[in-house]
C-alpha positions in Angstrom: -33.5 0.5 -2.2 -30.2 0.4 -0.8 -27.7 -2.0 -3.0 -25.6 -4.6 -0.7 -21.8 -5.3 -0.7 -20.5 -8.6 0.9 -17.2 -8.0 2.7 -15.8 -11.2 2.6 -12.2 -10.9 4.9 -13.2 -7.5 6.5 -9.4 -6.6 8.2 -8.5 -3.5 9.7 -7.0 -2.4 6.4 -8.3 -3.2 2.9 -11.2 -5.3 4.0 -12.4 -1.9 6.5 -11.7 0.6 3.2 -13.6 -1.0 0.9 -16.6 -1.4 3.2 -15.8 2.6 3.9 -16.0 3.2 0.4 -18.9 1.2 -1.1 -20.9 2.4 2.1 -19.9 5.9 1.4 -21.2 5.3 -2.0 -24.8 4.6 -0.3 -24.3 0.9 0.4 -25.1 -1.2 2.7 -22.5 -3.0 4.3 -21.7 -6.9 5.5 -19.0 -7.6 7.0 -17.4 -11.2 7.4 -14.5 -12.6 9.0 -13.6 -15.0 11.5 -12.5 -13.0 14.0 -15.7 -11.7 16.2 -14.1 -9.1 18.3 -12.4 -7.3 15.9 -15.5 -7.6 13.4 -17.5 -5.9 15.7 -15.2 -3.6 16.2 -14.9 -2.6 12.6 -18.8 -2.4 12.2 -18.6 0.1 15.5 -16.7 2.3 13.5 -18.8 2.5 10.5 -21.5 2.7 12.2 -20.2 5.4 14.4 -19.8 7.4 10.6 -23.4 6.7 9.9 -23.2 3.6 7.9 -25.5 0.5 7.6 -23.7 -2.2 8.6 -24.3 -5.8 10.3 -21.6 -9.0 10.6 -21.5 -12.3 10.0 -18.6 -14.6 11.7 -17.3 -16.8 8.9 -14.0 -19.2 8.0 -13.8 -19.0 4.3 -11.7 -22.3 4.8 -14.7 -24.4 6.1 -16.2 -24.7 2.5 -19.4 -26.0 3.7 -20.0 -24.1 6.6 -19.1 -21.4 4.8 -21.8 -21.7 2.4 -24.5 -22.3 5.2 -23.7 -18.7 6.1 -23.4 -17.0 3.0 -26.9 -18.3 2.1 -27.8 -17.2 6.0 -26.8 -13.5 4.7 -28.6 -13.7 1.9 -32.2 -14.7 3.3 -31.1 -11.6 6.2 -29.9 -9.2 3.8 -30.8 -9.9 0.2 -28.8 -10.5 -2.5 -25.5 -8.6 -2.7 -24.7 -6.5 -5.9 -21.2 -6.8 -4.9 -19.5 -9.5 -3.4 -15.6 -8.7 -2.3 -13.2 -11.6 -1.6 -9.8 -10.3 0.4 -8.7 -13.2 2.3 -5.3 -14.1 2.1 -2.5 -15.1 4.5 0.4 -12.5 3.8 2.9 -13.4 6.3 6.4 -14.3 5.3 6.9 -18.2 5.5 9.1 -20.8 7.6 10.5 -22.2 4.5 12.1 -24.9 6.7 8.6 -25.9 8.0 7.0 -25.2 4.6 5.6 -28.7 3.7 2.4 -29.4 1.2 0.1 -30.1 4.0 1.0 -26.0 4.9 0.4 -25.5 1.3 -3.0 -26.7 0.8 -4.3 -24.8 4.2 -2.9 -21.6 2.7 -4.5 -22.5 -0.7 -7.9 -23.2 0.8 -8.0 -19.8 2.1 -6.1 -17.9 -0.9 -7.5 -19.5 -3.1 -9.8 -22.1 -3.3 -12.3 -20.5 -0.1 -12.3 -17.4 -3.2 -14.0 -20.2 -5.6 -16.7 -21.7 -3.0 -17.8 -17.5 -2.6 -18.4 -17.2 -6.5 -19.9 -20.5 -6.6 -22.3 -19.5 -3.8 -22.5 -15.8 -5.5 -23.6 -16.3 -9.4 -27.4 -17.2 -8.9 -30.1 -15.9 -11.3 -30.9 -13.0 -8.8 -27.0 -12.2 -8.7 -27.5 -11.9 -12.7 -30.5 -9.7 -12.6 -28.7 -7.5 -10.7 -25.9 -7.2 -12.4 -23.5 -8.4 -9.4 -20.2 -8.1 -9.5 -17.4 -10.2 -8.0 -14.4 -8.1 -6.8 -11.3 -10.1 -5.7 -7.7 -8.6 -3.9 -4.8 -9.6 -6.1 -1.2 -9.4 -5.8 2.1 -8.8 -7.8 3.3 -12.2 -6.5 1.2 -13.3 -9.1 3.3 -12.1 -11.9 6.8 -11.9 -9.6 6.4 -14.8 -7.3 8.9 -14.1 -4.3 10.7 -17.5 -2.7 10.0 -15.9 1.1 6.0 -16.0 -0.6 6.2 -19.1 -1.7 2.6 -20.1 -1.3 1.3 -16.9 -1.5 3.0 -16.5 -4.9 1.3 -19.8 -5.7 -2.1 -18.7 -4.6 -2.3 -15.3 -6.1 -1.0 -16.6 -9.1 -4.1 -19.3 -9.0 -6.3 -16.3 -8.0 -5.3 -14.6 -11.0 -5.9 -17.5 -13.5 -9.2 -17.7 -11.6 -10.8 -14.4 -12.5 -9.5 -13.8 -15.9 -10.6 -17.6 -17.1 -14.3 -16.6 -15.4 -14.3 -13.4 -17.2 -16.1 -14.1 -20.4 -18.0 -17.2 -18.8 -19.5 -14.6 -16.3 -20.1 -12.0 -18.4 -22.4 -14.5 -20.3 -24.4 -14.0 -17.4 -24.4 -10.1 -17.1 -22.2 -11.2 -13.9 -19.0 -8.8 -13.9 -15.7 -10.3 -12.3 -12.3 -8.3 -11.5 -9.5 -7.8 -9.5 -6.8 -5.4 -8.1 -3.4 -6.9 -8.4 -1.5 -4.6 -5.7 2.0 -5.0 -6.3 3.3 -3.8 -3.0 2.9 -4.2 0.9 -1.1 -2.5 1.9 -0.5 0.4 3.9 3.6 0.6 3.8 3.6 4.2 2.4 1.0 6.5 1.0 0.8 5.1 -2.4 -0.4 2.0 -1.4 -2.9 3.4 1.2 -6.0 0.8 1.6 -8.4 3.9 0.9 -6.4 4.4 -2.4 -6.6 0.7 -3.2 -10.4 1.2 -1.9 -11.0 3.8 -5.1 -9.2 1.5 -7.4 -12.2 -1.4 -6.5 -14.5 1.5 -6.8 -13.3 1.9 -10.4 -13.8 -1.6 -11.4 -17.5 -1.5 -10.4 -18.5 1.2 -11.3 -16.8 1.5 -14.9 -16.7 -2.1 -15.9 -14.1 -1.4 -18.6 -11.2 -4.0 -17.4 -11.2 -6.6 -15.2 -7.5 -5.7 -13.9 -6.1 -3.5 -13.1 -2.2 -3.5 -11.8 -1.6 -1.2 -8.9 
């Protein structure tokens, strides 16, 4: 039987790699987003290579719609063994406009949306499995950048997230980690979403760290 990988913030970049990656790897492939043209478009493509894939439109950011779908994609698809958080709004902010109320909606998708999916992931089937939790990191966690400011904040909350979970999960047989990529996705070859792809790869497959700084 075919194991299952949740996309969760499937973008034409890192979000599309990974789904290449794991599906190359003999998975089968959900992608979820909120966008429904360019989801579709993105399952064309795999497709087009071969792939299984299906799609679910989702906000991350309506906590409890959210979780009526994610349950949805279970009952449809089975449980995943890999669920992938990579939402995140990377933009450079108005820091003039930049007020708490902006905060908390970039929070609620940086960070706390990231929380409801590993709430809705760690079940007892997700532990007989195995799952793992995979989760897109940044360097503004460690060097928080003023034209970041809540993006430095939220990947810095992210971070505290997955390593606090670590041993709690692992309790479980539940594995947890994340990819701290310390430069701009796609900007030169180095940071290449199919080479950040390999580096989430790594984590689930090896399970030795639950970092790893890139």
């Amino acid at each position: 039987m075919k194991r299952t990988i949740f996309v969760i913030g499937a973008g034409k970049g890192l979000g599309r790699s990974v789904a290449e990656k794991f599906a190359g790897e003999g998975f089968k492939v959900v992608l979820m987003a909120r966008n429904a043209d360019r989801l579709q478009k993105y399952a064309s493509a795999l497709a087009e290579k071969g792939y299984e894939v299906y799609t679910e439109i989702a906000d991350v950011t309506q906590f409890e719609a959210f979780a009526e779908i994610y349950e949805r994609a279970v009952k449809a698809y089975g449980t995943p063994d890999a669920v992938f958080y990579n939402v995140g709004i990377t933009v450079p902010d108005d820091k003039a406009a930049l007020s708490a109320q902006v905060l908390m909606e970039h929070y609620a998708a940086d960070a706390a949306g990231a929380y409801n999916c590993v709430k809705l992931a760690v079940t007892s089937e997700f532990a007989a499995k195995r799952g793992a939790i995979l989760v897109t990191g940044g360097g503004l966690s460690m060097y928080p950048h003023i034209d970041y400011l809540p993006l430095s904040m939220d990947k810095a909350a992210l971070r505290a997230m997955t390593l606090a979970l670590t041993p709690v999960l692992k309790e479980k047989g539940i594995y947890i980690g994340t990819v701290q990529v310390t430069g701009a996705i796609g900007s030169n070859d180095y940071y290449a979403p199919a080479n950040i792809a390999e580096e989430f790869w790594k984590l689930y497959n090896k399970r030795e760290v639950n970092e790893i700084v890139y």
